[in-house]
C-alpha positions as protocol buffer text, in pm:
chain_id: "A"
residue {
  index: 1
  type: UNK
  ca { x: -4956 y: -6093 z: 5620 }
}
residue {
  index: 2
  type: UNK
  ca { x: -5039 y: -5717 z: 5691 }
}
residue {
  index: 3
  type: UNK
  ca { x: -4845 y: -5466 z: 5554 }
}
residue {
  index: 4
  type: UNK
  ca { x: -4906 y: -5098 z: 5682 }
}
residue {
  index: 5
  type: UNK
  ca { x: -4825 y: -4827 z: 5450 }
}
residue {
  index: 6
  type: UNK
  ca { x: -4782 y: -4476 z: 5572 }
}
residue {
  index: 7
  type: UNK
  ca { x: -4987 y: -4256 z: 5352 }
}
residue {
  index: 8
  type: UNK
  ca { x: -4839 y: -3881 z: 5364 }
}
residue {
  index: 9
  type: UNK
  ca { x: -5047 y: -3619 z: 5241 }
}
residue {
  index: 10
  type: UNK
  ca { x: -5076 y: -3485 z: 4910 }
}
residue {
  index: 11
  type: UNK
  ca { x: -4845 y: -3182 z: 4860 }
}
residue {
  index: 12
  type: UNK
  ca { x: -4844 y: -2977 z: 4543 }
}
residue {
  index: 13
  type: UNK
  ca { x: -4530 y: -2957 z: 4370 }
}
residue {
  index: 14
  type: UNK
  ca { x: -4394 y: -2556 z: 4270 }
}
residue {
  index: 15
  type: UNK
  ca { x: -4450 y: -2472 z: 3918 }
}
residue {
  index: 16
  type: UNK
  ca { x: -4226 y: -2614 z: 3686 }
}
residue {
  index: 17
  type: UNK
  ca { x: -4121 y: -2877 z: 3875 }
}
residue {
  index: 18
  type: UNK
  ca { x: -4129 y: -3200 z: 3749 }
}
residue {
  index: 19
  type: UNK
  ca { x: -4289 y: -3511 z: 3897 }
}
residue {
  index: 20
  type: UNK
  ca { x: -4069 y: -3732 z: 3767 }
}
residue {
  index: 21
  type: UNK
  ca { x: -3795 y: -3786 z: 3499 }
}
residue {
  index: 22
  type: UNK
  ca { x: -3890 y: -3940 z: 3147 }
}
residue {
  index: 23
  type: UNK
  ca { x: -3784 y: -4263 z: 3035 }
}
residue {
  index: 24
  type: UNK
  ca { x: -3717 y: -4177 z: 2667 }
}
residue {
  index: 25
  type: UNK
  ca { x: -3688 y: -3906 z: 2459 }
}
residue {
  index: 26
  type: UNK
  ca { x: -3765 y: -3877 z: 2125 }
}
residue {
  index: 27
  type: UNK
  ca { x: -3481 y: -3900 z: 1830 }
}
residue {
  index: 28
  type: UNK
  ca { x: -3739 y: -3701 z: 1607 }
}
residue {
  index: 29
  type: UNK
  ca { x: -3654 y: -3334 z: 1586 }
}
residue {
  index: 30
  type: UNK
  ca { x: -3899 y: -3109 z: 1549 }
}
residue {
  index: 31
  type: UNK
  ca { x: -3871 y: -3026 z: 1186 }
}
residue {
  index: 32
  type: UNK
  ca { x: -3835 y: -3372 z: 1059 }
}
residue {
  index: 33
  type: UNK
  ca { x: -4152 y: -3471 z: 1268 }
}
residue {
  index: 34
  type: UNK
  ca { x: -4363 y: -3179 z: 1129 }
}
residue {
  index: 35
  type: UNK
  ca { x: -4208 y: -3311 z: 794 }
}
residue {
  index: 36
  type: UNK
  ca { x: -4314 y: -3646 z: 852 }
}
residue {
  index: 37
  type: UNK
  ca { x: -4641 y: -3592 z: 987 }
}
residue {
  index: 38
  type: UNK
  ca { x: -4753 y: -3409 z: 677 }
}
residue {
  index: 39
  type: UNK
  ca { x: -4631 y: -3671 z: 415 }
}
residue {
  index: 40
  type: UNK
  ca { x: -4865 y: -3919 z: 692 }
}
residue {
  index: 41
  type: UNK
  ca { x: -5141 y: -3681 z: 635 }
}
residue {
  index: 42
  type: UNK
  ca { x: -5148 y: -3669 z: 257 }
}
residue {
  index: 43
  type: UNK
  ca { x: -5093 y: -4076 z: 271 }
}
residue {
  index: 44
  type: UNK
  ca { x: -5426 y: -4098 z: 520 }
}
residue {
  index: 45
  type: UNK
  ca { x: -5635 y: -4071 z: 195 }
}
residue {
  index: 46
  type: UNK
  ca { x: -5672 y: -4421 z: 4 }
}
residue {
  index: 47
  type: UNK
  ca { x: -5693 y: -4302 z: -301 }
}
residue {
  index: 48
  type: UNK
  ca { x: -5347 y: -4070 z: -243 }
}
residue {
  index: 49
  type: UNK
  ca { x: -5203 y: -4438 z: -158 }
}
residue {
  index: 50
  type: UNK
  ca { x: -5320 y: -4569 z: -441 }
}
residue {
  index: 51
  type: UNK
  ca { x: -5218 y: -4281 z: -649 }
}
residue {
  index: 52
  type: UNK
  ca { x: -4858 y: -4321 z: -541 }
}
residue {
  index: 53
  type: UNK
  ca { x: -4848 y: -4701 z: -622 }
}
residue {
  index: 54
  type: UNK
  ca { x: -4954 y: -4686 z: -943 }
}
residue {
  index: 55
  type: UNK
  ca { x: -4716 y: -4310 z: -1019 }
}
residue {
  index: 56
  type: UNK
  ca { x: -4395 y: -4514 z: -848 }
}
residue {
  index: 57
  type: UNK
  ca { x: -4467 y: -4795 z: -1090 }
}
residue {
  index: 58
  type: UNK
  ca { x: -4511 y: -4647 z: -1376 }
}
residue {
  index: 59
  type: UNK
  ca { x: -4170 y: -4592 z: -1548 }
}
residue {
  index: 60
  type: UNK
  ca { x: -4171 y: -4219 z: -1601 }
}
residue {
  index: 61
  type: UNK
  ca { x: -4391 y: -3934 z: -1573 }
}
residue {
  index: 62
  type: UNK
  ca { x: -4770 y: -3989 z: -1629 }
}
residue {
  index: 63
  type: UNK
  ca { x: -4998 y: -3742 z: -1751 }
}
residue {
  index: 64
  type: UNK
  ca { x: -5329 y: -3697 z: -1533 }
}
residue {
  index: 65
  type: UNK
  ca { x: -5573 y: -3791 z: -1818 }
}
residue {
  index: 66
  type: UNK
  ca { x: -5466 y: -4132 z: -1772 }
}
residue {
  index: 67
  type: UNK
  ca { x: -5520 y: -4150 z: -1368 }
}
residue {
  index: 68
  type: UNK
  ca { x: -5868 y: -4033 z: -1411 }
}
residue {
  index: 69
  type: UNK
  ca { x: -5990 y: -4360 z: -1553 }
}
residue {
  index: 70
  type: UNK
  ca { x: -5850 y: -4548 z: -1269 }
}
residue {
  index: 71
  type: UNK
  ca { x: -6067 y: -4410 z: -1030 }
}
residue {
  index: 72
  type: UNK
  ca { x: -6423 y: -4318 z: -966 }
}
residue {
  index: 73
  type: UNK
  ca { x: -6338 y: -3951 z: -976 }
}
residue {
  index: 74
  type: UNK
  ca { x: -6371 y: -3609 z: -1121 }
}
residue {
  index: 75
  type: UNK
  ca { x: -6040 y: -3535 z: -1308 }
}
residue {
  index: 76
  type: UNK
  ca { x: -6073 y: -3224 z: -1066 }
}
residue {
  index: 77
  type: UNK
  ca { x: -6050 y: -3427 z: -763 }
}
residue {
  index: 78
  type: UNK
  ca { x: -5760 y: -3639 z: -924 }
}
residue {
  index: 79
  type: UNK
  ca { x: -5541 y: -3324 z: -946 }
}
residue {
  index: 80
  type: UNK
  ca { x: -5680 y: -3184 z: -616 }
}
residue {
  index: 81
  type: UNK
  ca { x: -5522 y: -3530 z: -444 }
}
residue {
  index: 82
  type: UNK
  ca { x: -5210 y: -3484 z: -701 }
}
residue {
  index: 83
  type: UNK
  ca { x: -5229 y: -3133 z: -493 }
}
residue {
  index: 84
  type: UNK
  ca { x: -5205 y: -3282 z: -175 }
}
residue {
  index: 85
  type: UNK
  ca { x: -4911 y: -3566 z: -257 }
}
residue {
  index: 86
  type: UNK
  ca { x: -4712 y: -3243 z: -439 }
}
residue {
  index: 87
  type: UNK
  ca { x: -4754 y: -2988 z: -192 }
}
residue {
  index: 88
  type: UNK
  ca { x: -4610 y: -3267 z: 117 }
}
residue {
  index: 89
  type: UNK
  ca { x: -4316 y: -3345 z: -141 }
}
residue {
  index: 90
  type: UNK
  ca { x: -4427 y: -3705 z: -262 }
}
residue {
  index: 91
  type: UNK
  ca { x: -4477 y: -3666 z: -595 }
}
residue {
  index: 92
  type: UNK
  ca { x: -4374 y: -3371 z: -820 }
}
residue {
  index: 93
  type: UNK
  ca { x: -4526 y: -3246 z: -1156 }
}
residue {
  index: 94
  type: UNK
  ca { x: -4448 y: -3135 z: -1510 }
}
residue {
  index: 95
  type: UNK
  ca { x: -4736 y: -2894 z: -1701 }
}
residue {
  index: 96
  type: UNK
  ca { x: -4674 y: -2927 z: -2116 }
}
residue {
  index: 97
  type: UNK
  ca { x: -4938 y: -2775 z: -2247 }
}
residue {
  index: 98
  type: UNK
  ca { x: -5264 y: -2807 z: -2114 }
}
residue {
  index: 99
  type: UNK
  ca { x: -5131 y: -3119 z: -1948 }
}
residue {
  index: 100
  type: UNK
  ca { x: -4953 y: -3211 z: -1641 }
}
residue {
  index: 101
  type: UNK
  ca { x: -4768 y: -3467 z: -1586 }
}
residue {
  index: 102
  type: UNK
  ca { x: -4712 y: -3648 z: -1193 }
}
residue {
  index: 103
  type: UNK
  ca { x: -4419 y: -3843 z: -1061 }
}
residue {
  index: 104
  type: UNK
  ca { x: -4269 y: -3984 z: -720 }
}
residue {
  index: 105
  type: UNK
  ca { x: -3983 y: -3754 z: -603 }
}
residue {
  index: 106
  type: UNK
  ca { x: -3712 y: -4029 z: -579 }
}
residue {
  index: 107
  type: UNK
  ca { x: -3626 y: -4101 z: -191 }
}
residue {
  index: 108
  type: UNK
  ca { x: -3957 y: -3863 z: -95 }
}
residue {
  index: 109
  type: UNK
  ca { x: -4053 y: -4160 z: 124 }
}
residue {
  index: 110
  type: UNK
  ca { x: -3729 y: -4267 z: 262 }
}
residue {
  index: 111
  type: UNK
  ca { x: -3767 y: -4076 z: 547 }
}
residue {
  index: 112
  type: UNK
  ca { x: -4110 y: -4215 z: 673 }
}
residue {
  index: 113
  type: UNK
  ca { x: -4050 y: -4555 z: 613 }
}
residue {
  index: 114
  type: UNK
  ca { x: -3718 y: -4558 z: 720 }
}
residue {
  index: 115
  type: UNK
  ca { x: -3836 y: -4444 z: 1080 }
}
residue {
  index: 116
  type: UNK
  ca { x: -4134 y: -4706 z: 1079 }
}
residue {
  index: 117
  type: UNK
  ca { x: -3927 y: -4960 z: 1008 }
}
């Protein structure tokens, strides 16, 4: 069986035109994506993940000298990923003294992993 297209030339559509319609549209607004995409970013880090697990477990806030043992770190590169989990909203922080002191913000992951789920 031979079919025979007709093949019409290429024509270049006017600017701004589109080519064709989309099939779905995000439910993301911009804000909340931006919002998302940086709590992502500060989670792309394994030790940042592992930093939250052991901060949401423990029962209340934990002072930085003890999450320096846990890892194979500097206690200045503990508090700079402390930085980086703080400053996207994950976890927030208490200085007494010469001490701070790190927790998970209740609900700071809701939004993520409700919209992976």
């Amino acid at each position: 069986m031979v079919v025979d297209l007709e093949l019409a030339p290429k024509t270049k559509r006017p600017a701004g035109e589109r080519c064709c319609e989309p099939v779905v549209y995000p439910d993301v607004e911009r804000e909340q994506a931006l919002h998302m995409a940086a709590v992502a970013k500060a989670l792309g880090e394994p030790v940042r993940v592992q930093l939250v697990d052991v901060l949401r477990k423990h029962a209340g806030k934990v002072c930085v000298c003890e999450l320096v043992p846990l890892f194979d770190l500097s206690q200045p590169t503990v508090s700079h990923h402390l930085k980086v989990l703080r400053e996207a909203g994950i976890v927030g922080s208490e200085r007494v003294g010469l001490w701070a002191y790190y927790f998970v913000i209740p609900d700071a992951l809701e939004e993520l992993s409700g919209w992976l789920s």
